[in-house]
N, C-alpha and C positions, 0 to 999 in steps of 0.2 A: 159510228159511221166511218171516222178515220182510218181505225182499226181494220176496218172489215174492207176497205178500198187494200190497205197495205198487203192484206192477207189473198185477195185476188190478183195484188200484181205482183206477188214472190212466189204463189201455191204454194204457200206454207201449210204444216198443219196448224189445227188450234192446239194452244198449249193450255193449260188446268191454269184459273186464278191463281196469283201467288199473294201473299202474304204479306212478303217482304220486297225490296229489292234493294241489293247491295252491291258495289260497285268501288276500285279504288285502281287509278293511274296513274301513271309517270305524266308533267307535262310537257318535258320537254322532247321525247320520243313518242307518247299516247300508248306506251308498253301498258296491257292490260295486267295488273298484276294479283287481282282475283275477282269475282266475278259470282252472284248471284242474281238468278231471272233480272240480270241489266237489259234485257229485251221485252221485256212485258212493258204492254203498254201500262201507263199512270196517268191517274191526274197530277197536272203539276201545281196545283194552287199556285202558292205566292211568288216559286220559285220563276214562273213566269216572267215576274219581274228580272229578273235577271236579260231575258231578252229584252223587252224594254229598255232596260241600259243599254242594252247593244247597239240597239238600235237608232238609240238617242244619241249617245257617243259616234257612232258613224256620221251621223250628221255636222256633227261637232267638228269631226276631223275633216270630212269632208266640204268644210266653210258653209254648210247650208244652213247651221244656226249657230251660236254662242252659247256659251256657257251664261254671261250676265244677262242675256234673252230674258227682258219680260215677257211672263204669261198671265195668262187671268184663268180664276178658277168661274167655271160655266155651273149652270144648274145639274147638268147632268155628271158634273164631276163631284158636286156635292151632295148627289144622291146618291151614290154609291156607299156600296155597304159597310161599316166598321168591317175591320180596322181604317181608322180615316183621320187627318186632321182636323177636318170639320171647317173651314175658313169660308166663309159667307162667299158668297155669288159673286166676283166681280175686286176680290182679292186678288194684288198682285203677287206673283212670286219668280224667281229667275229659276232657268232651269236646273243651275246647281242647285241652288236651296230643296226645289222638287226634287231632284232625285236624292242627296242625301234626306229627306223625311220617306222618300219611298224606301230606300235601302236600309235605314235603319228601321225607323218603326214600320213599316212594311205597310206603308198608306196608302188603299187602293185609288181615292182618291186626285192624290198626286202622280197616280198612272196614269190617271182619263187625262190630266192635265198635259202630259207631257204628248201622250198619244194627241192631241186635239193641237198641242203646240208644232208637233211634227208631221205629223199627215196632214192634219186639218179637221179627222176626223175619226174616232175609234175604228170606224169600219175600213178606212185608207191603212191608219197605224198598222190593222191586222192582217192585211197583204203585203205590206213592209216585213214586217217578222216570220210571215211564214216566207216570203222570197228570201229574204236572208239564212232561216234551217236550212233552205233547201241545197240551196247557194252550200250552207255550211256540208252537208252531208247529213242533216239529221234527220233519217228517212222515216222516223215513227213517229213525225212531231205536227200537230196542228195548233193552231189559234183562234181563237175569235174574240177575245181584249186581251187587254195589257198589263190586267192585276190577279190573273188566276182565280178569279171569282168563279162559285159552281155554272159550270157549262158542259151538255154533253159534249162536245167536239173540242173540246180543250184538251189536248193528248200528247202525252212524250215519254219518253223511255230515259232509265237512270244512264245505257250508252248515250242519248242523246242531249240529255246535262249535261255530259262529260266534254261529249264536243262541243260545247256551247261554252263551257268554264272554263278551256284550254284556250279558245279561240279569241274569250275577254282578257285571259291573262296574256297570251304572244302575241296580239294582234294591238293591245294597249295597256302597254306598261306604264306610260304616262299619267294613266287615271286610276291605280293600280287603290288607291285611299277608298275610294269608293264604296270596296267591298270588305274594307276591315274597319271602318271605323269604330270606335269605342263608344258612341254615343252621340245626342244631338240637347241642345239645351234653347231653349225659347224662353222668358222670362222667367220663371219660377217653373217650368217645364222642364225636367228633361227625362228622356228616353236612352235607354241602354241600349246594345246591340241584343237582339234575341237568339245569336249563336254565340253558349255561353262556349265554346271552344275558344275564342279571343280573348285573350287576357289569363288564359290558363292552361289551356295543351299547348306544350311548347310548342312554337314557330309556325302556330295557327295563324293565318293573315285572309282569310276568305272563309264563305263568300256568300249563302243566302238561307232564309230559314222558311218553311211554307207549310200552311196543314189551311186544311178543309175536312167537313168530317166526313166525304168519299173518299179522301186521299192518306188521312191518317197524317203523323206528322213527318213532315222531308225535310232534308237538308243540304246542299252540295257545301262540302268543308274543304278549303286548302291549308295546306304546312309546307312550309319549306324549312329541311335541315342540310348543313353542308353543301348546301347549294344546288340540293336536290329539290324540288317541290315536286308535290303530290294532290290529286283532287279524289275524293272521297265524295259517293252520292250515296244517301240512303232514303227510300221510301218506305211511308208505311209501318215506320217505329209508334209505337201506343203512346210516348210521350213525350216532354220537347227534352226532359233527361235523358231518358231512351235513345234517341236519333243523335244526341252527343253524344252519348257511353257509346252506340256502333260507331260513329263516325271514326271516332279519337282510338279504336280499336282497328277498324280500317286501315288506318293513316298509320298506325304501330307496325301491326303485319306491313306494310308497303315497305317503311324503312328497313325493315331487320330483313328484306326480301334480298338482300343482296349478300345475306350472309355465304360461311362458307361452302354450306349444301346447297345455296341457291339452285345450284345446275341442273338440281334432281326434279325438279318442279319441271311440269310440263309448260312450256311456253302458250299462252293464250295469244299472242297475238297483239295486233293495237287494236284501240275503241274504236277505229272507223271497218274494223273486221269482222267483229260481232254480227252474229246475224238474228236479225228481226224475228219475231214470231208472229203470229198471225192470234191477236184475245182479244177480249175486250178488258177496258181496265178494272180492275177488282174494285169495289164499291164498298169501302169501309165505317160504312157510317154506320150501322147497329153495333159495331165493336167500338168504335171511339165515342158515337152521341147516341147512343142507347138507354133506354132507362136506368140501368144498371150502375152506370155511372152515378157518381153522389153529388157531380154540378159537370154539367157539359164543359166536355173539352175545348180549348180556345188556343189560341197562336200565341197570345201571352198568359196561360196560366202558372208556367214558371219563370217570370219574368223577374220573379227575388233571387232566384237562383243566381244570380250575378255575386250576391250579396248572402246569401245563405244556404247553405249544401247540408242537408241533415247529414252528420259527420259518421253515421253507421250505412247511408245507403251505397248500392252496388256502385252509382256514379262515383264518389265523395272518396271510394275503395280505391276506386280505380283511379283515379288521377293523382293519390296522393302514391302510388304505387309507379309513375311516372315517371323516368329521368329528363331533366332541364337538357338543352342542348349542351353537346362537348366544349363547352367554353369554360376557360380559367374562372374561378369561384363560383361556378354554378353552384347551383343547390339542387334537392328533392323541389318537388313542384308542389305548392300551397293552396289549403281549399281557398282563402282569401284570391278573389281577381286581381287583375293589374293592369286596366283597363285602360286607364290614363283619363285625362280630361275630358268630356263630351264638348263637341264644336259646335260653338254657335251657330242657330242658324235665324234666317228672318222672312219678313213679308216687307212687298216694296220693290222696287227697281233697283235701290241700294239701301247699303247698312246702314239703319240708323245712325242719328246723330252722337258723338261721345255723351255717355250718362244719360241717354233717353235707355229707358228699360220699356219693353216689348211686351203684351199682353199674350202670353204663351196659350198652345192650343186648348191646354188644361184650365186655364182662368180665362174669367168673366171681364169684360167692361166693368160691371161694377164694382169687382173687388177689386181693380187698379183703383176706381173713384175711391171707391172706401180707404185703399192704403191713402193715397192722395191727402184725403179730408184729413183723417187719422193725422198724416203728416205734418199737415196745414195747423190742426189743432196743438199738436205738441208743436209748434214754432211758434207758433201766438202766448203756449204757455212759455218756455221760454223766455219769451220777450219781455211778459208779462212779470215773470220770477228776477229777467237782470231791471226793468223798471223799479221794482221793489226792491233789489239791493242796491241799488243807486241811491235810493230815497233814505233806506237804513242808514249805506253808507255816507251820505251828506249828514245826518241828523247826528252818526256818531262823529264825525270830523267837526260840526259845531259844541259838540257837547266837550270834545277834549281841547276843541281851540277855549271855551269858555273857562276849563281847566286850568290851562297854561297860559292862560293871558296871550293876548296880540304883543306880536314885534315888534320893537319900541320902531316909530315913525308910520307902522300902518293904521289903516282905518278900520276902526271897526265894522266887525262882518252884520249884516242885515237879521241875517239868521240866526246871529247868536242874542237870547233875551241878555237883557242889563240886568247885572247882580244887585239884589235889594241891598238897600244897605245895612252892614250889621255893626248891631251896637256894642261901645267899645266894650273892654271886658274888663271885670274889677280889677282893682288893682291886689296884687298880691301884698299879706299883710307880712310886714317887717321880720325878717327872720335875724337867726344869728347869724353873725362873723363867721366866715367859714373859708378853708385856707382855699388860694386858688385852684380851681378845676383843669383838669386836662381834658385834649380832644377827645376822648368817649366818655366821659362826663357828658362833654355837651352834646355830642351825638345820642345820648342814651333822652336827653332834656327833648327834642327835637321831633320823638318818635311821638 
């Protein structure tokens, strides 16, 4: 419907579905520096989220909520569809903690929360964010929630990512962690980022990762090198490897675009230049969740991929084939990540107490009870084990005080028994005269 409004108010023609859509920018100019169907309309699944940050962060800046804001998760934020934290009815959460579990694990959930925390209402949120595309320039983009869940009117072009990922990074530097974090850790939970570009294509630092199976799987990826940064959009890759291998290929060509033939290359223009077409968005679900497939494709099916890169695939090629940034002792770039620490996060109005540990989204009440009892149990044995060497150790302290006789002037001890008496010993019968002994004589008599 979006589409087809867009298409009557430019008279465009219709362009043929595309496939793909590829996209890679300067951000500090929006110099387009190559460009595939970036105008075809997409779904954006999760990448959605990404407005939602926006969104939310303006408010931020704008004093109209806090960052420590409690929220409560509602029913209808806990019906939403996995990917999701799952946190009961009436959980509190602040709006940092929501958006880092929406940014990292990409929780749709913690979208309704946020949208309900800031409009009031999913359906408010969703005229917030499209006021805001519009406001931005993103003339191909609609909304209708906050976490890219399947929706026909859910619409945006990899141009209008670009202006949406230019506008989070120059508009709020301040909040710039956001969108690279390494991870999130809840009690025995934690979640890695799902753009494995962070921690391994050099001077990767953003920014979202998204697939539905209309959408195929998306990405918008930043780098900055020498103090250039770049944003990289790809829609529509067949796998969450795939949409890293183009990204980080993207992002390759951008940099080396300044080489010394750069000038031969025809100039595109900036992302707000591009001009719209008039589709509808390609619908890639029989190619991503078709029968064909050996287990439907998911947002986290290479979610080890942080941690394990089969060392012969094209990805695994290509990044070890990589140069580190021009810094003194760089190195070749490693399949191993370098993620760093995942950052706590919690439920609550504030951080738990020091040494209280949090029942993460992954575990049960009852296997905290159960670690607990377990606990419980091994401390009572414990207790039970130094009572018993106590007990040992009194009986042997009696048995060597019985040994060594009492301290001349002490009393004797309760617990040591009285030696029975023993009877004297014969007498040794009369030997010969024998010249006097010396000290190991008698020391040897003694033993």
């Amino acid at each position: 419907m979006w589409a087809a409004f867009v298409g009557a108010a430019t008279g465009l023609t219709v362009a043929p579905a595309a496939a793909e859509a590829l996209l890679v920018i300067e951000v500090e100019s929006g110099k387009v520096l190559f460009a595939e169907n970036a105008t075809q309309p997409w779904y954006p699944a999760s990448l959605t989220k990404l407005m939602t940050t926006y969104v939310t962060l303006r408010a931020v800046k704008e004093g109209r909520i806090t960052l420590d804001k409690p929220l409560t998760v509602s029913a209808n934020a806990l019906g939403q569809a996995p990917v999701k934290m799952g946190f009961p009815v009436g959980t509190v959460i602040t709006v940092d903690n929501a958006l880092k579990m929406m940014m990292v694990k990409s929780a749709n959930d913690m979208a309704v929360v946020l949208a309900e925390g800031v409009g009031g209402s999913v359906e408010n949120f969703a005229d917030l964010m499209n006021r805001n595309a519009q406001r931005l320039g993103m003339t191909q983009t609609s909304y209708v929630n906050p976490n890219g869940l399947p929706a026909d009117d859910q619409i945006v072009s990899a141009r209008d990512l670009a202006i949406l990922a230019r506008a989070l990074i120059r508009e709020m530097p301040e909040y710039d962690d956001y969108w690279h974090l390494p991870g999130i850790r809840m009690g025995k939970s934690v979640q890695r980022n799902y753009n494995t570009l962070i921690g391994r294509y050099p001077g990767a630092d953003g920014m979202k990762t998204g697939f539905i199976c209309a959408s195929g799987f998306n990405l918008v990826a930043s780098a900055t090198r020498d103090g250039r940064r770049l944003i990289a959009v790809v829609l529509g890759a067949s796998s969450a490897a795939g949409r890293a291998l183009k990204a980080a290929q993207l992002l390759e060509r951008g940099f080396n675009s300044n080489g010394a033939l750069s000038w031969l290359a025809p100039s595109l223009g900036t992302v707000d230049m591009l001009q719209p077409v008039n589709a509808a968005p390609p619908n890639l679900r029989d190619d991503m969740c078709g029968p064909h497939r050996k287990r439907p494709a998911t947002e986290d099916e290479d979610e080890g991929t942080n941690a394990n890169v089969t060392p012969d695939s094209p990805y695994a090629l290509f990044l070890a084939s990589l140069r580190a940034p021009k810094v003194k002792g760089a190195s070749m770039l490693q399949e191993n990540s370098n993620l760093g620490e995942p950052v706590p996060v919690f439920t609550g109005a504030k951080p738990p107490p020091p040494g209280t540990v949090q029942v993460g989204w992954g575990e049960r009440k009852s296997d905290k009870k159960k670690t607990a009892a377990a606990k419980s149990a091994k401390d009572k044995d414990s207790k039970k084990d130094a009572a018993k060497d106590g007990k040992n150790s009194a009986a042997s302290t009696a048995v060597s005080n019985s040994d060594a006789g009492s301290a001349p002037g002490s009393a004797p001890s309760p617990a040591t028994p009285k030696p029975k008496p023993k009877k004297p010993a014969p007498k040794p019968a009369p030997a010969a005269a024998a010249p006097a002994t010396n000290s190991s004589a008698q020391a040897s008599q003694a033993r």
